[in-house]
C-alpha positions as CSV (number, residue, x, y, z in Angstrom):
1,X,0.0,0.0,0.0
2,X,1.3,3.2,-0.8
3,X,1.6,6.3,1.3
4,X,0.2,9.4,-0.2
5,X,1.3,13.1,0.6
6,X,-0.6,16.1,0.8
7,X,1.3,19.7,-0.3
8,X,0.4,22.6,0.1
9,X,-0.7,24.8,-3.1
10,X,2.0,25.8,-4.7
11,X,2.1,29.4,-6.7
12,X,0.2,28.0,-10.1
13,X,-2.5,26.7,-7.7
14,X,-3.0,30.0,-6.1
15,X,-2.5,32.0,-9.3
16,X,-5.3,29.6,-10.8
17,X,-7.5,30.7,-7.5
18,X,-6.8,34.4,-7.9
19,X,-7.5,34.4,-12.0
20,X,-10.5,32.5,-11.2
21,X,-11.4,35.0,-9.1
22,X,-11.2,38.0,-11.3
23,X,-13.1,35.9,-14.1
24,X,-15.6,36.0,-11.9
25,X,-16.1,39.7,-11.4
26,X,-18.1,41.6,-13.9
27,X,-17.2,43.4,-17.3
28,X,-17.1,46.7,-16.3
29,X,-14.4,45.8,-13.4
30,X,-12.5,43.2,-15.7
31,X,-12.0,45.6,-18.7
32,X,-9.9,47.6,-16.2
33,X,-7.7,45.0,-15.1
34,X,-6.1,44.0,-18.8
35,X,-3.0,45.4,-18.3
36,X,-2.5,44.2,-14.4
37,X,-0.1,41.9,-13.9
38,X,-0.5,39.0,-11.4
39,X,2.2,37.6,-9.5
40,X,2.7,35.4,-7.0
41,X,5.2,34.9,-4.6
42,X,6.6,33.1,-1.7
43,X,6.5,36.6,0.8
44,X,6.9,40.3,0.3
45,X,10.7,41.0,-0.3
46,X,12.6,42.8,2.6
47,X,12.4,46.5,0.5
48,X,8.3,46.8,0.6
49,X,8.2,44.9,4.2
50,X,10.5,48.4,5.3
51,X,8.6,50.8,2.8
52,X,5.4,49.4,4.6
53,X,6.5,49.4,8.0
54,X,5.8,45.3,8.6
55,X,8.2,43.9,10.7
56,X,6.7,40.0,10.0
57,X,6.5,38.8,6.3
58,X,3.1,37.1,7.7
59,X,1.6,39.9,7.5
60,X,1.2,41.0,4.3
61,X,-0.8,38.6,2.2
62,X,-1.2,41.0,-1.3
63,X,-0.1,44.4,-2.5
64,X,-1.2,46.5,-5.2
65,X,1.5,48.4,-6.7
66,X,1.2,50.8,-9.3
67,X,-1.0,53.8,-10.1
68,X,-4.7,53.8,-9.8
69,X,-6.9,53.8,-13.1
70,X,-8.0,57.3,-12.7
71,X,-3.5,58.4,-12.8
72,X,-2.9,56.1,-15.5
73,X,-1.5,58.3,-18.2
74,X,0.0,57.5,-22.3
75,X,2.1,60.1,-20.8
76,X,3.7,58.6,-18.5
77,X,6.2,56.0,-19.8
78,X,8.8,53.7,-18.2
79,X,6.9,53.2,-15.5
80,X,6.3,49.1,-14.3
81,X,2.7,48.1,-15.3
82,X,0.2,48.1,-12.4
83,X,0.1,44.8,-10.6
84,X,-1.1,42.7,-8.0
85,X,0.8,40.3,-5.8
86,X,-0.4,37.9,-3.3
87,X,2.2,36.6,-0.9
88,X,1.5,32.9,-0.7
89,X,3.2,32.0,2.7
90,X,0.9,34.5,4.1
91,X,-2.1,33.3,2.6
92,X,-1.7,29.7,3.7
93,X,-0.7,30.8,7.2
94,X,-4.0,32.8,6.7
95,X,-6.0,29.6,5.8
96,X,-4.8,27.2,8.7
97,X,-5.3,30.0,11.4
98,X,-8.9,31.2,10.3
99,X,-10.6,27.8,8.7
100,X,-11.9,30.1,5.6
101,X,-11.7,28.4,2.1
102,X,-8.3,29.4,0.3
103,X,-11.0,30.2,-2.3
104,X,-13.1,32.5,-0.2
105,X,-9.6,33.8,0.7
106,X,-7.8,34.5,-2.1
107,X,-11.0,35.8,-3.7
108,X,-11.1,38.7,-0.7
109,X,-7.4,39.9,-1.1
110,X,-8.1,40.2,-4.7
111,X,-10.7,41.9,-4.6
112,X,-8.8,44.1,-2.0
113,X,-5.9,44.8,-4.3
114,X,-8.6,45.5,-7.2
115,X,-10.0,48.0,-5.1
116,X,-6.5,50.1,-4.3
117,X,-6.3,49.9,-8.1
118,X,-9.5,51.6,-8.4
119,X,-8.2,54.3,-5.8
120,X,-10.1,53.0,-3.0
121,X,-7.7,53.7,0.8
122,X,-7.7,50.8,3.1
123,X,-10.4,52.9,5.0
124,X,-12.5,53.2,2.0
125,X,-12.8,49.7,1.3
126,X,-13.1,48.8,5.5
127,X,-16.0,51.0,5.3
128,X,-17.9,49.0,2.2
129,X,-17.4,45.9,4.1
130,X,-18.3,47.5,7.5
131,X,-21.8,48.5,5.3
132,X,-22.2,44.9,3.7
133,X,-21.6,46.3,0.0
């Protein structure tokens, strides 16, 4: 009899989750997010952890970086496209602790980042949840 093993997702899984996620939202949000790039990766490196403040790389589970739709400007070349990262360590660390679905989970820091690429603060988008919509 043969032992199995169980891993835990690796990036391609949680990229799969996260595209998933943003095929699910509709048109008039997707059209916006052509040109944002997804990445994944093992933890924030040690340059945004310090430009954010965060001492531990468990705490950040995405970042939007980049400007928000409403500064994007032909104008302004050389500039990295606008993207999202989730941090995957995070997010499974995330997943153990709480019980929620990596779905459900991935799918809220998505839409998270979608929002800061929007324009929408932290604050802003605390207050739509706070209000249920």
């Amino acid at each position: 009899m043969s032992e199995r093993q169980t891993f835990a997702p690796d990036a391609a899984a949680i990229e799969r989750l996260a595209e998933a996620a943003i095929a699910a939202l509709p048109d008039t949000f997707r059209v916006h997010l052509e040109d944002v790039v997804l990445r994944i990766e093992d933890f924030a490196d040690e340059d945004v952890l310090n430009e954010l403040g965060i001492e531990d790389p468990f705490d950040l589970s995405g970042l939007y970086s980049g400007r928000p739709v409403g500064q994007q400007s032909s104008m302004l070349s050389g500039e990295l496209p606008a993207m999202i990262h989730l941090y995957r360590r995070p997010l499974l660390d995330e997943w153990v602790e709480t019980g929620v679905s990596l779905e459900e989970l991935v799918t809220h820091v998505i839409v998270h980042e979608i929002g800061h690429h929007f324009g929408f603060s932290d604050e802003d988008m605390h207050d739509i949840e706070r209000s249920g919509g």
